[in-house]
N, C-alpha and C positions, 0 to 999 in steps of 0.2 A: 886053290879050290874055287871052284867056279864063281859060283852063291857066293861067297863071303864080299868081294866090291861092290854087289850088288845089294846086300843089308847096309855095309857101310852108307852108301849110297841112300839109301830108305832111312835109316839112324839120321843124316845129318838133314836131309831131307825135312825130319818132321821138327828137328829140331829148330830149326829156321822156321818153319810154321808159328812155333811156340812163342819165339823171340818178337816175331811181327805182331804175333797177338798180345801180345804182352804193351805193345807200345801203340798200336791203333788205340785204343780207349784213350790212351793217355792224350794222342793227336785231338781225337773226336773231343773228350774234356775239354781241350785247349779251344778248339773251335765253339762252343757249346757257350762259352763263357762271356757273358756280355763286358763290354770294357765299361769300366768304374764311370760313373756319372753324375754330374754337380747336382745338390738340389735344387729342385727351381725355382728361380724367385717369385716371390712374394709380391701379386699386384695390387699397388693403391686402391683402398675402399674409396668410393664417392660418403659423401657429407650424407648421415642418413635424413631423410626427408622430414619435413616438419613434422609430418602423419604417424609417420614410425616412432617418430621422439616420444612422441604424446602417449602412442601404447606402449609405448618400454616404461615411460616413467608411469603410468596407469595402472601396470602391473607389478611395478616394484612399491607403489603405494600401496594397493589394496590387499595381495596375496598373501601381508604378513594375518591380515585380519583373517583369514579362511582357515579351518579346519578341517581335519581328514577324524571320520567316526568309525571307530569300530562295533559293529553291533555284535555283544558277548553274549552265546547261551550257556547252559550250563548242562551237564555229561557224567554221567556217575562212571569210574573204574569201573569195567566189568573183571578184575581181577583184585578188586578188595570194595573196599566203603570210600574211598575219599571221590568229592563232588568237584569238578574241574571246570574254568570258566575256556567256553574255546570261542574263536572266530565264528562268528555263522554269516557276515554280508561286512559292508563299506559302505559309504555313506560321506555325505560334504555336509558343512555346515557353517556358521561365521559366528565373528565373537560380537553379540549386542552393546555391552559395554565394559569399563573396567572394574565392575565389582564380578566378572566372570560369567555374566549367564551367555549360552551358545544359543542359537537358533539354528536347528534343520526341521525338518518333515519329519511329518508324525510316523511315515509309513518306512521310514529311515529307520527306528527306533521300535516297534510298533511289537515286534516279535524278541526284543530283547530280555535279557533277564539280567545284564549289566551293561554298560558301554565305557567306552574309552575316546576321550580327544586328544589327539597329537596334533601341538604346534607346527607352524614352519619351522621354529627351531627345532626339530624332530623329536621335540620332549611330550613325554603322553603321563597324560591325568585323567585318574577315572572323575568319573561324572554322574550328578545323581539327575535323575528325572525330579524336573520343579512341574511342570503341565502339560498338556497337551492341548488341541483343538481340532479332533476328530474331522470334525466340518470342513475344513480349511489345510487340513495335512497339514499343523503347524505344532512346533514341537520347542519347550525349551529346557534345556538341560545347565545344568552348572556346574563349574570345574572349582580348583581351590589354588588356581594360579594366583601368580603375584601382581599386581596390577600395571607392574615396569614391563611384563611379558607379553599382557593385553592389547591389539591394538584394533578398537572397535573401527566398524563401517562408517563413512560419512551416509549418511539419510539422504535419499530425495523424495521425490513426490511421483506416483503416476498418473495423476489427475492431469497433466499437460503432455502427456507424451504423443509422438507422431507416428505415423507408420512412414520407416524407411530410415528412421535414426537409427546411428550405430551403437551396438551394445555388442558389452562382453563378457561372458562366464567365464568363473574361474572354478574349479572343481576338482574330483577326484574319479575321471572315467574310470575304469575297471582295474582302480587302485593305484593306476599312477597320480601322485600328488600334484599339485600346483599345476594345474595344467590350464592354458589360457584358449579358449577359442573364439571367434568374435562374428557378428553377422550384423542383420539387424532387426528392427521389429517391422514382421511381415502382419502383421496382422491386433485389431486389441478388441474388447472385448468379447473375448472368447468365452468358451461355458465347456468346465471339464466334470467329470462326475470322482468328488470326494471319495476317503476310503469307506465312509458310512453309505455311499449312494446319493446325498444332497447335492445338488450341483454347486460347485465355483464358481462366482459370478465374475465379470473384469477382468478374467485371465490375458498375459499380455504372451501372442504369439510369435518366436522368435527363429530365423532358421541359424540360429548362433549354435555352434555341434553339439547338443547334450546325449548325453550316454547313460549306460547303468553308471553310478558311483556320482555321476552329477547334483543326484539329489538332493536337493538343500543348502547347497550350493547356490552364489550370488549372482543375479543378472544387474550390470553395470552401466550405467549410460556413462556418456564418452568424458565425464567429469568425473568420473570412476564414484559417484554416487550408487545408493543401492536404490534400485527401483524394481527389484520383483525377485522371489525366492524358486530358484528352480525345478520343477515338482516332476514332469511329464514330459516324454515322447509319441508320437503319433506313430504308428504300425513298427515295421521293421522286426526283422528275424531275431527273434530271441532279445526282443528291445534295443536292438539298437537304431543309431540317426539316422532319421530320415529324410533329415532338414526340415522338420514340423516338431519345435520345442514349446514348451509353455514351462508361464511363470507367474507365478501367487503376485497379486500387486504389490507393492509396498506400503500402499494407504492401508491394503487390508491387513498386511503384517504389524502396521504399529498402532492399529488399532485393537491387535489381540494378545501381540507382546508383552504390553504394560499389563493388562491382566492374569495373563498366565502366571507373569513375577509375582503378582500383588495376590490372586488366589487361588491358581493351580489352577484353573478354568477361566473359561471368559463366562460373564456375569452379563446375561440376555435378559434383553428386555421384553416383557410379553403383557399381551392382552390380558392373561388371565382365563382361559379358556382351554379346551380341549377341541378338537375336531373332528371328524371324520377322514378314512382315507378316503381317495379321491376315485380311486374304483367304486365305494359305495356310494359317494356322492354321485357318481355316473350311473346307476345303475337306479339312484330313485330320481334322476333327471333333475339334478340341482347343479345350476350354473355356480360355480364359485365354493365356498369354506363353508361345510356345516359346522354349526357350530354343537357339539354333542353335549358336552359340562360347562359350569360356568361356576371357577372355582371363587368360594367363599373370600370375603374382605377384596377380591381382586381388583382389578380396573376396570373388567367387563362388568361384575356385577355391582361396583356402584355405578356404573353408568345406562346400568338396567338392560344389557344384553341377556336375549333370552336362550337358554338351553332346549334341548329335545328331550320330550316328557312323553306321558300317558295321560290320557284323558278320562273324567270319575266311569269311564266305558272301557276303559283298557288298550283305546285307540290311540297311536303313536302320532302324538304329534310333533312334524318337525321344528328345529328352534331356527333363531335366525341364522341366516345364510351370507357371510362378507362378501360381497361385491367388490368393493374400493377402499384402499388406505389411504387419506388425503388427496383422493380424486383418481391416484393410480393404481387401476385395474387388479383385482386381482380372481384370478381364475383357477388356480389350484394350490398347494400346500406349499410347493417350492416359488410361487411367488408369493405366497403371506410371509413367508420366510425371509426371503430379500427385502419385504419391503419395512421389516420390524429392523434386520440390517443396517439399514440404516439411520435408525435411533438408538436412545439410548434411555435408562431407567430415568424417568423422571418427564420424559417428553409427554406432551397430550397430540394425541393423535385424533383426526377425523378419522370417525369408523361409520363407509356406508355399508348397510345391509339389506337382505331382503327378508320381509318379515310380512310373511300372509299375502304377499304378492304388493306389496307397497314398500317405496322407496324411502330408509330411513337411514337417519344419519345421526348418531353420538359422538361425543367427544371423551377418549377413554387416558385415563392417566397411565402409561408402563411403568408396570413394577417389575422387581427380576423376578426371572424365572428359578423355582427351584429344582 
């Protein structure tokens, strides 16, 4: 039959097709395959540089002292009654000493309804709010650690600092822990505005990287001393670095510290007076601090400072007007503020005022403020 050598033919044909396909892959595989290769050695570190030693051992000093905050609110089940504490933000903060009290920012804190500090050792203790200091974004809370677990900051001072010295933050950016970044101080007394709207006076500006979770968190000089509390970033999308950080000084921190512990506020010292705002003050063209009250037993009235009154005609008369606190200027409510700052209850102070258009001057004793 004709046909039939010629299917054979077609049959064996395809079956050799099959057979070569069968073993191409396997060739192509074989080619495909890189041949085994040694790992590569391992080249010599150079000795790390004096500069390096200094921030590794800076950072393996200080970092155990830092804290990571959890700021907890609180959330009812919406499928029964029980009330639940959840996450609502993070937060840095440092341990002040070893009886456990922490410092971060007030605005760390501010919206909590419980918080939580986790060690380096990644152990976490709640914590109860001891005070706050509104003015100053300064905040201290206490945990019920063990004192062997504690390792407080070394102090410094920022009454001597330079612009251009190196400092370094440690913190908690956007919840990753321990994190070191380093810069230096571009800039110092700066003036940032409080969560109350008061301004910060002495803030030290730093382009060291601060971020959201920074907060409260330490700024270091290069003897890993603490010389300023981390508070603020300048612009950036959705807050973050811009290279424009700031940072609460240290003088001002240990000078509100010790009060916070001892009575949940810091304990101000005042004239004894009330004022005026300072849009009213402008508005009846008075340079400087009206003085509107002049509360009873205070320091202004025994020192015979006069309040704004009415006259047997029903005519308002103004009271005296502060000019100067021991010679320096004062021209509005946020510099009488500053300048009681830096006293303290028991100090006398020169108070000049204007009173009926003549220059006087009292000596007033501060009492605290209640």
């Amino acid at each position: 039959m004709p046909g039939r050598p010629y299917r054979l033919l077609l049959l064996l044909t395809l079956l050799a097709g099959i057979g070569i396909g069968l073993l191409v892959p396997r060739v192509r595989g074989q080619r495909l395959l890189a041949p085994e290769r040694a790992v590569r050695p391992i080249a010599a570190r150079a000795e790390l540089d004096a500069d390096e030693k200094k921030t590794v051992e800076l950072f393996r000093a200080a970092s155990p002292s830092v804290v990571y905050i959890t700021n907890l609110g609180v959330r009812r089940d919406i499928f029964g009654m029980n009330v639940m504490e959840i996450p609502q933000g993070t937060g840095s903060g440092f341990i002040w000493d070893s009886a456990g009290y922490v410092v971060t920012n007030f605005h760390v804190i501010e919206t909590a309804a419980a918080a939580q500090v986790t060690l380096e050792d990644h152990s976490s203790w709640d914590a109860h709010l001891v005070g706050v200091e509104r003015e100053k974004d300064l905040a201290v809370l206490k945990i019920d650690a063990p004192a062997d677990r504690l390792r407080p900051l070394k102090i410094g001072t920022s009454n001597d600092l330079l612009v251009g010295q190196k400092v370094f933050a440690i913190g908690n950016p956007f919840g990753l822990d321990q994190t070191l970044t380093s810069g230096v101080i571009s800039a110092l007394d700066r003036q940032i505005a409080s969560v109350t709207g008061r301004a910060i006076r002495g803030v030290i500006q730093t382009d060291a990287a601060i971020n959201p979770g920074n907060s409260g968190g330490p700024l270091l000089d290069s003897s890993g001393r603490l010389i300023g509390v981390n508070t603020a970033i300048y612009g950036g999308t959705g807050g973050t670095y811009t290279g424009v950080g700031f940072a609460v000084p240290v003088d001002t921190v240990n000078q509100v510290v010790p009060q916070l512990i001892a009575h949940g506020k810091v304990v101000r010292p005042g004239l004894g007076v009330s004022v005026a705002r300072d849009s009213l003050a402008q508005r009846l063209g008075v340079q400087g601090v009206l003085i509107i009250e002049v509360t009873p037993e205070g320091g202004a009235a025994e020192a015979g400072l006069r309040p704004t009154r009415r006259d047997s005609a029903g005519r308002i008369v103004l009271g005296d007007v502060i000019t100067a606190i021991d010679g320096d200027e004062v021209r509005n409510n946020d510099e009488l503020a500053e300048r009681m700052d830096s006293h303290k209850v028991g100090d006398r102070v020169n108070v000049t005022v204007d009173r009926d258009g003549r220059r006087v001057e009292v000596k007033v004793v501060l009492k605290p403020v209640s």
